[in-house]
C-alpha positions in Angstrom: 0.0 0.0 0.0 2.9 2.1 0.6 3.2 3.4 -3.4 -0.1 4.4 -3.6 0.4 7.6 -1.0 3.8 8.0 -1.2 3.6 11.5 -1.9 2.0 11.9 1.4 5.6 12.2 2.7 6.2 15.2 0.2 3.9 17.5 2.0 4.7 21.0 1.5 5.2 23.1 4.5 2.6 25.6 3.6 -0.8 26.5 6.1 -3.6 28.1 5.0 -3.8 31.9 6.8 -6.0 32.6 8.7 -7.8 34.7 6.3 -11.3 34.0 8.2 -10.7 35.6 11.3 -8.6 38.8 10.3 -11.0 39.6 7.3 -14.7 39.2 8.1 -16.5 41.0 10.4 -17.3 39.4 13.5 -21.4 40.1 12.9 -21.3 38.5 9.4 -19.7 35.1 10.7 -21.7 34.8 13.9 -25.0 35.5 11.4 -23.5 32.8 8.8 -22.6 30.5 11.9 -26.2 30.6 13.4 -27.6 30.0 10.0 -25.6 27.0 9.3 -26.3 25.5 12.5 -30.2 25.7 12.1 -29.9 24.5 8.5 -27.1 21.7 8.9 -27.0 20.4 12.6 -30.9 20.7 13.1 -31.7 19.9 9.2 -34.8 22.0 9.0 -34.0 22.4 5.5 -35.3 19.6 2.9 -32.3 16.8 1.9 -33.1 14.9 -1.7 -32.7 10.9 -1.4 -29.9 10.1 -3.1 -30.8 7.7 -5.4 -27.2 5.5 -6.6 -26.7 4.6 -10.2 -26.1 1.1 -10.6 -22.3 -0.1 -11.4 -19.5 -0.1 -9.7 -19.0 3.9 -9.5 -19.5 4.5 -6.1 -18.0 1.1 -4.9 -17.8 3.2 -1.1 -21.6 2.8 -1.1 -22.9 0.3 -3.3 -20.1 -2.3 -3.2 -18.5 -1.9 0.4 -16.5 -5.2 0.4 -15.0 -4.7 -2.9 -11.4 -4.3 -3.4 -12.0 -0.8 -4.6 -13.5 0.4 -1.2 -11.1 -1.3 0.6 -8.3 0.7 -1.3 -10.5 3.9 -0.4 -10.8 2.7 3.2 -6.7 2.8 2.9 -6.9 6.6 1.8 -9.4 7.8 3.9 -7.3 6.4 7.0 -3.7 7.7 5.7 -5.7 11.0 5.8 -6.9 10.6 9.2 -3.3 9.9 9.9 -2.0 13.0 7.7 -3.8 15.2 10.0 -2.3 14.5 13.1 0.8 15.6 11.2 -0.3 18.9 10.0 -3.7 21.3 10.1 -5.6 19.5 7.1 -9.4 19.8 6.8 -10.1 20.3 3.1 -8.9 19.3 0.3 -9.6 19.5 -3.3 -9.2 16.6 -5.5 -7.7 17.4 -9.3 -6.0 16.4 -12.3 -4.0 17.1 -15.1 -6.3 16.9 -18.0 -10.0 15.6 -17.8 -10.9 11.9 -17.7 -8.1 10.8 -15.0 -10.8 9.6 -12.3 -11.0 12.8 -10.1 -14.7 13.2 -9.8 -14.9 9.5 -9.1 -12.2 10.1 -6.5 -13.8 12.7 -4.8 -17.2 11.3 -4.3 -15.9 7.7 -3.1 -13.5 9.3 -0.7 -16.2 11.8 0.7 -18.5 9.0 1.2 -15.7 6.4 2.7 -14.3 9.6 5.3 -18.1 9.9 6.5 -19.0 6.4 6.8 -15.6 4.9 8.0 -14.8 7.4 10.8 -18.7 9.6 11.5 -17.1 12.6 10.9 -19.3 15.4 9.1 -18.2 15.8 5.8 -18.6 18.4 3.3 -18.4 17.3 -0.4 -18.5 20.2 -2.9 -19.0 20.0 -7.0 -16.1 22.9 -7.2 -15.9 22.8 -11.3 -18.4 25.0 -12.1 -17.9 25.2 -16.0 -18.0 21.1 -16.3 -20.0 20.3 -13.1 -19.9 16.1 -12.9 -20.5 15.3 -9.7 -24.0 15.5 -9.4 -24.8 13.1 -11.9 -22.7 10.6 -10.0 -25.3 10.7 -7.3 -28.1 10.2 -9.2 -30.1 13.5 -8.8 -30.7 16.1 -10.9 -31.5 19.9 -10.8 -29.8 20.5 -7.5 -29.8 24.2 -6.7 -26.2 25.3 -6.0 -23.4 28.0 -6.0 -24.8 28.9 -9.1 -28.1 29.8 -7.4 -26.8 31.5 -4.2 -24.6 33.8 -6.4 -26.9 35.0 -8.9 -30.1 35.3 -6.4 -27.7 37.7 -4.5 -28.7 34.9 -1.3 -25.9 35.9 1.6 -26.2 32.3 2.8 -25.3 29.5 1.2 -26.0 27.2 3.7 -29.3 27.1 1.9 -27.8 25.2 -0.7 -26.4 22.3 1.5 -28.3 18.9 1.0 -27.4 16.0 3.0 -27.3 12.5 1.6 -29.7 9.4 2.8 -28.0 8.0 6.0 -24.7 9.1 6.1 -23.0 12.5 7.9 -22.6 13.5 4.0 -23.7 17.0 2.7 -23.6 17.8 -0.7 -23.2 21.7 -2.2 -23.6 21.0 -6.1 -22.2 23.8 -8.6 -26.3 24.5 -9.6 -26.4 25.5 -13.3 -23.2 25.4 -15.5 -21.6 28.8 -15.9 -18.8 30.3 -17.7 -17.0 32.3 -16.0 -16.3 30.4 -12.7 -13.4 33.0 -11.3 -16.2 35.5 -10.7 -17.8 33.0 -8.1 -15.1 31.8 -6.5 -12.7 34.4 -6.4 -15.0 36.8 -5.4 -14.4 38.1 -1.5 -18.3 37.6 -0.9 -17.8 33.9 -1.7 -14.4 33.0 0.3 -16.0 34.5 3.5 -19.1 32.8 2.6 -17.3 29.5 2.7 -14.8 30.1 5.3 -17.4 30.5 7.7 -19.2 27.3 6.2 -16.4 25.3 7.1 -16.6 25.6 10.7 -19.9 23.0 10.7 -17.8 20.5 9.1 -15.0 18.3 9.9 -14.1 17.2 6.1 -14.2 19.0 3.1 -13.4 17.6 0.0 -13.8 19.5 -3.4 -14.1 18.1 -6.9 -12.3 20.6 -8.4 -11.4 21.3 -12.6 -8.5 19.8 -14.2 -5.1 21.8 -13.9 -5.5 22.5 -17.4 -6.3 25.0 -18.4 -8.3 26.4 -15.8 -7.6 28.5 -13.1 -10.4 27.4 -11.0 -7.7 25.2 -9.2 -5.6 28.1 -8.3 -9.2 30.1 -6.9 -9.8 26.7 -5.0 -6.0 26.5 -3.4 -6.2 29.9 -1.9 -9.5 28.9 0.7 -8.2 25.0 1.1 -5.4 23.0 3.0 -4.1 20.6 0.4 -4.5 19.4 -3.1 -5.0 15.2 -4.2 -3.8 15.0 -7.7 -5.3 12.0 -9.5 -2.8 10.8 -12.9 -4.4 8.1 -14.5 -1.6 6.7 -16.9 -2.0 6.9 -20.6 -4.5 10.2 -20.2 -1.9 13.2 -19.3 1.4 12.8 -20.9 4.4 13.8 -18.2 4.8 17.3 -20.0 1.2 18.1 -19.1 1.1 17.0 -15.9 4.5 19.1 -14.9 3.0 22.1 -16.7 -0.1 21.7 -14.8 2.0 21.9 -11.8 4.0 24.8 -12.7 0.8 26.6 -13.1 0.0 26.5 -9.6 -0.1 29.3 -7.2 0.4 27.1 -4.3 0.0 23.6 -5.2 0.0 22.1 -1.2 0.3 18.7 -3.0 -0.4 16.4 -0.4 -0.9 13.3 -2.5 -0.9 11.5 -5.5 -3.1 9.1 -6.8 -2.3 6.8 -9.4 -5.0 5.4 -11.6 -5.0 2.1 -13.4 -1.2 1.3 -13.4 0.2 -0.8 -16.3 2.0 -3.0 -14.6 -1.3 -4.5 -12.3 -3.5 -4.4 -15.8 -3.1 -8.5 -15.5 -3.9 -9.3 -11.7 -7.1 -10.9 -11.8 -9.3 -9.3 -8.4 -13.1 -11.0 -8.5 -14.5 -7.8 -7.5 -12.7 -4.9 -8.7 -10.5 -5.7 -12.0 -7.8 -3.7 -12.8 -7.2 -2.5 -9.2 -3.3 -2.5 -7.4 -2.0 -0.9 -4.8 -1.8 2.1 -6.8 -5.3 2.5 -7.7 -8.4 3.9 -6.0 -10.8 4.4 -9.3 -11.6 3.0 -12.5 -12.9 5.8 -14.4 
């Protein structure tokens, strides 16, 4: 297990600053902080059923004794451990180029963190031009950030769903839009979420691919880490380091490697195709 995380022991020294405190005003997060607890904690607020495609997608909540969850499991628990090390409560989860397994990452690790351990977790649809998450799930014409920002709404708690049986909650990216950097680089919507993030435990964000968006960049600056997901024979290594490059501040904590050559053969009766290196089959 020890090559699929070993960039876990790469971790950059960089913290998030504490932003929240030193640039809100006190009144806006206590009145953010009393709205999410009546929406979240109490769940006055309706949550849709999630209703799970069939397949082996989401193996953390439809196939729970499959290789692939256990390999999630692994992840979810070297994360557990990661913190203990170092202040890490979100993280998005990117890639290169599209089609490396990110979104697939994302969700399964969200659902294995909040079923595994309890904790509350946060899972966010964060690329708002190619939004992909959502249909993972199974539901449909979830309102989302898309919503909150062009309704002018001050609290986007309102936009939080929480999934069937699990401490999961779900903000989706609402309608597709073009021009994400006007959401999330905007100052209403970092203290929006920084003072979200104190109902949670966990946040993980599906982010866009490093190329050639900037959406990761907007992401990095509001969360502790970045997981980068390469799934071999998609990004070509002078991709992948120009992605890289292009980071602001990267905070790589991880790597995920996705459907290795060299385990393509192993026969698993429940996951094929799965190593020690793997955590999704796109």
């Amino acid at each position: 297990m020890s090559r699929l995380y070993e960039a876990l022991q790469r971790m950059d020294t960089e913290r998030r600053p504490p932003a929240a405190s030193a640039t809100e005003p006190a009144r806006t997060r206590e009145f953010l902080s009393d709205i999410l607890t009546e929406t979240v904690h109490t769940e006055e607020r309706p949550s849709p059923k999630v209703e799970l495609s069939p397949g082996p997608r989401l193996v953390a909540l439809t196939d729970r004794q499959s290789l692939g969850a256990e390999k999630f499991r692994a992840l979810a628990t070297r994360l557990e451990n990661l913190r203990r090390q170092r202040e890490i409560k979100s993280l998005q989860i990117t890639s290169s180029v599209v089609g490396e397994g990110k979104t697939l990452v994302a969700g399964n690790l969200a659902a294995t963190i909040a079923a595994q351990s309890g904790s509350r977790v946060l899972l966010v649809e964060g690329d708002l031009q190619k939004p992909a998450l959502t249909p993972l799930f199974g539901v449909t014409q979830l309102r989302g950030l898309s919503h909150w920002w062009s309704e002018q709404d001050e609290n986007v708690a309102h936009y939080i769903y929480r999934t069937k049986d699990l401490p999961l909650w779900f903000l989706s990216a609402g309608t597709a839009c073009d021009q994400p950097s006007q959401i999330l680089g905007s100052a209403r919507f970092a203290e929006a979420f920084a003072c979200l993030a104190i109902g949670f435990d966990w946040i993980v964000v599906d982010s866009a691919p490093m190329l050639p968006t900037v959406t990761v960049n907007l992401w990095s600056r509001l969360l502790d880490g970045t997981l980068l997901v390469v799934r071999e024979g998609i990004a070509s290594v002078k991709y992948l380091k120009k992605g890289l490059e292009a980071l602001d501040s990267p905070k790589l904590i991880g790597i995920v490697l996705n459907e290795a050559s060299e385990f393509r053969h192993a026969r698993y009766p429940y996951y094929p195709q799965v190593s020690d290196k793997v955590l999704a089959k796109d």
